[in-house]
Residue, then its C-alpha position, 0 to 999 in steps of 0.5 A: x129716446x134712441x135716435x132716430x136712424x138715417x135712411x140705408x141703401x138696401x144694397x148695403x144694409x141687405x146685399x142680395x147674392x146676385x152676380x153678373x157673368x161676363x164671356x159667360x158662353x153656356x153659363x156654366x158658371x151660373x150652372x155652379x153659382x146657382x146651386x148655392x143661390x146665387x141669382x143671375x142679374x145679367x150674362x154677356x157673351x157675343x156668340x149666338x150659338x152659345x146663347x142658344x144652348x144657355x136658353x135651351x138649358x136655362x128656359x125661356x126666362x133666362x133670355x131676359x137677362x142674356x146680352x149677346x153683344x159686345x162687351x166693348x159696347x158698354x152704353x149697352x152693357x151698363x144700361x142692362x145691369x140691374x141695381x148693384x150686383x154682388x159679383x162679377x165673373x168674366x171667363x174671358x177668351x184665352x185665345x191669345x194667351x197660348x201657341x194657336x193665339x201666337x201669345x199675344x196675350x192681352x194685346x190680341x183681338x180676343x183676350x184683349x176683350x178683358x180691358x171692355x169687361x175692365x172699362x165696364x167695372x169702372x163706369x159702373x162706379x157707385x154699382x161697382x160689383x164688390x167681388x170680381x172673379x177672373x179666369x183664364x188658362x195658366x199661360x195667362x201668368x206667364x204671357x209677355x213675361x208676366x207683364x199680361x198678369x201684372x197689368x191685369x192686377x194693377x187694373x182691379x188694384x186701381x178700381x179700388x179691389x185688394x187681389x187674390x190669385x190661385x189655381x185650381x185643377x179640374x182634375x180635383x174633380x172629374x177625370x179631366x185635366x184642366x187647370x185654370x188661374x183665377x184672380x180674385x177681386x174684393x173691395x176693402x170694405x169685405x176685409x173682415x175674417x175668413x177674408x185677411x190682406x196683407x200687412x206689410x207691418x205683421x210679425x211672421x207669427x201674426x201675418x193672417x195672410x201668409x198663414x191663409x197662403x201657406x195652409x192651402x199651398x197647392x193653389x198657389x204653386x211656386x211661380x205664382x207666389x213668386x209673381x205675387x211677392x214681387x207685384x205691388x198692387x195699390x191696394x194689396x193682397x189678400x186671401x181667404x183662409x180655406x183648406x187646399x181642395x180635396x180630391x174627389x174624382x170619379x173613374x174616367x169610365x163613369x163618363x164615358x158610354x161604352x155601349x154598342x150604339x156609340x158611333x165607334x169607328x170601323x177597323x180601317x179608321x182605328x188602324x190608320x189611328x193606330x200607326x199614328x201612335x208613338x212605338x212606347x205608346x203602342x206597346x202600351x196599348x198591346x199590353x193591355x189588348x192581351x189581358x184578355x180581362x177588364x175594361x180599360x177606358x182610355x182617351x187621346x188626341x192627334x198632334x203633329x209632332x216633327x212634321x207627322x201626325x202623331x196621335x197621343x194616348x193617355x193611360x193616367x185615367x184622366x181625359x186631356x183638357x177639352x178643347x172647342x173642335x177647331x179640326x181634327x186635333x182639338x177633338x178628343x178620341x175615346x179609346x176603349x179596350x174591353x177583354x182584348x177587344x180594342x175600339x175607338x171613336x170621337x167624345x160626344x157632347x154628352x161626354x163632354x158635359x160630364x167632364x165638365x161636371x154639368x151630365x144633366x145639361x140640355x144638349x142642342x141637336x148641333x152635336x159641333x155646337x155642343x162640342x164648342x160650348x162644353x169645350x170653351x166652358x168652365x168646369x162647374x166643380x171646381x166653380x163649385x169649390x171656389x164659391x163654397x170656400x171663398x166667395x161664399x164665405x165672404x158675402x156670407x159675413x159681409x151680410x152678418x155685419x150690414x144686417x146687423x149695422x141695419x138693425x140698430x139705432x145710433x146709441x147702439x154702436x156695434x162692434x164689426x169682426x173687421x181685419x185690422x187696417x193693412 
């Protein structure tokens, strides 16, 4: 007779697609994860106000899971985490990795928070998510020389995680320019196909890894491939085979309102705007006044350039990167030229929303609310895309291979589609 099986833990022998979203603010992340079944077990953020519009939008249940508090405060985080979550996610603040945070990178007050989202993982142990998903701006590669970067490999590498790291452009997407790093984290047991690391002993012809890396080249431009080959994680590098993404960017105009009931601003307001306008922007714009047909959607900010206040158009078709409305400078202007007639005024929140690919989400009646959350969100496409290619992909035939390994006794041995050993 076969002998009798031992007992399996459930969350190995049938993991759940549940994952835990840390700085998680609006919860676009749980926007893009869901729609390919992904559960939320728990969200974290310390602001109020973002947890407001996440309840607003998600409903009252969604506040059973939502911590407002500190993520240092980890007694509490790791009390409120259920059972073994599949996945981890942390947007954490990217402040300090650009001019306004003064590049203090991980030694400031702000994105130093990801060392508590680092301090959770380690004391969750045994329940250590096997799948972690960073995010950031691009600055974050580049902070303090790139040792920001290196110390934050070298963290996931010593909590037992092989490392990815890629960049994606919500442009890709939507009519917004928004790149953003990712740094991927997966314990060694997911290293199976499409999922290949690193082999420092692999013939050029048989590395599944640098094959996986050069296929999809557009997510991992120069300088990050450059970082990735001169740092040495403890555990190693390893990738998912996919495709570089492919573009699907609706026109700026589809996320835009043009009507008449939009607060557009009166004549005085736009010719003060207008003298900000660098001379060759100006002339642009003259041009497209004196087409006399078609709509031209257009969108700008203010900056101070050489001690003026200068205001900054953009004729790509695609709005600068949203930012949270800390003044005048950080809140985008939608220019709008319709058959010669040249208007202009501030984004709103519902065209915030569209370009961060979430048009349906439940607004809050605090229009700078909305603002900042959109504003210091991810883009729910490009979330989209990762989880469809890569994370997935990977619970996907971790899955295949625990059921399997459940379903069978000891003299039925079974033959796992594991990458060689690194």
């Amino acid at each position: 007779m076969p002998q009798e099986a031992p007992p399996v833990d459930m969350d190995e022998a049938s993991p759940q697609k549940t994952f835990c979203e840390f700085f998680a603010g609006i919860g676009l992340v749980y926007e893009a994860l869901r729609r390919s079944g992904w559960q939320c077990v728990y969200a974290n953020d310390i602001d109020p106000k973002k947890r407001a519009m996440y309840v607003g939008h998600y409903g009252a249940a969604a506040a059973e899971h939502y911590h407002q508090g500190d993520v240092w405060a980890a007694d509490e985080v790791l009390q409120r985490i259920p059972r073994r979550p599949f996945l981890a996610t942390a947007s954490f603040p990217c402040t300090d990795m650009s001019l306004a945070g003064k590049r203090r990178g991980l030694a400031g007050r702000q994105s130093g928070a990801l060392f508590g989202f680092l301090e959770v993982l380690a004391r969750l142990d045994e329940r250590r998510p096997p799948m972690v998903l960073l995010e950031n701006v691009p600055g974050f590669l580049t902070s303090h020389h790139g040792a920001d970067f290196a110390a934050a490999v070298a963290a996931l590498a010593d909590l037992g995680y092989w490392i990815d790291s890629f960049v994606v452009d919500a442009q890709t997407f939507v009519p917004q320019s928004r790149p953003r790093l990712f740094l991927a984290g997966y314990q060694q047991k997911l290293l199976r196909p499409p999922l290949f690391a690193r082999r420092s002993d692999a013939e050029l012809m048989n590395d599944r890894w640098r094959q996986t890396v050069e296929r999809a080249d557009r997510l991992r431009p120069a300088r990050l491939r450059a970082a990735m080959e001169s740092i040495e994680p403890l555990t190693g590098w390893a990738a998912v085979d996919c495709a570089n993404p492919a573009a699907s960017r609706p026109a700026l105009a589809e996320a835009v309102d043009l009507d008449a009931a939009q607060a557009w601003w009166d004549p005085p307001q736009v010719e003060r705007h207008l003298a900000m306008v660098f001379d060759r922007h100006r002339r642009k714009l003259d041009s497209l006044c004196g087409q006399q047909q078609g709509t031209a959607v257009l969108t700008a900010f203010r900056r101070v350039r050489q001690g003026k206040q200068r205001m900054e158009v953009r004729f790509d078709g695609v709005a600068g990167c949203l930012r949270t409305p800390r003044g005048g400078s950080a809140k985008q202007i939608v220019i709008v030229i319709d058959r010669g007639n040249l208007k202009m005024r501030w984004m709103t929140p519902r065209e915030y929303a569209r370009l961060q690919g979430a048009a349906d989400y439940v607004l809050p009646d605090n229009a700078i609310q909305g603002l900042f959350g959109f504003g210091d969100a991810v883009c729910v496409p490009v979330l989209q895309w990762i989880d469809r290619n890569m994370l997935t992909p990977v619970w996907n035939a971790y899955r295949h291979d625990r059921e399997l390994v459940a379903s069978c006794s000891y003299s039925e041995p079974v033959a796992l589609a594991r990458t060689p050993s690194p």
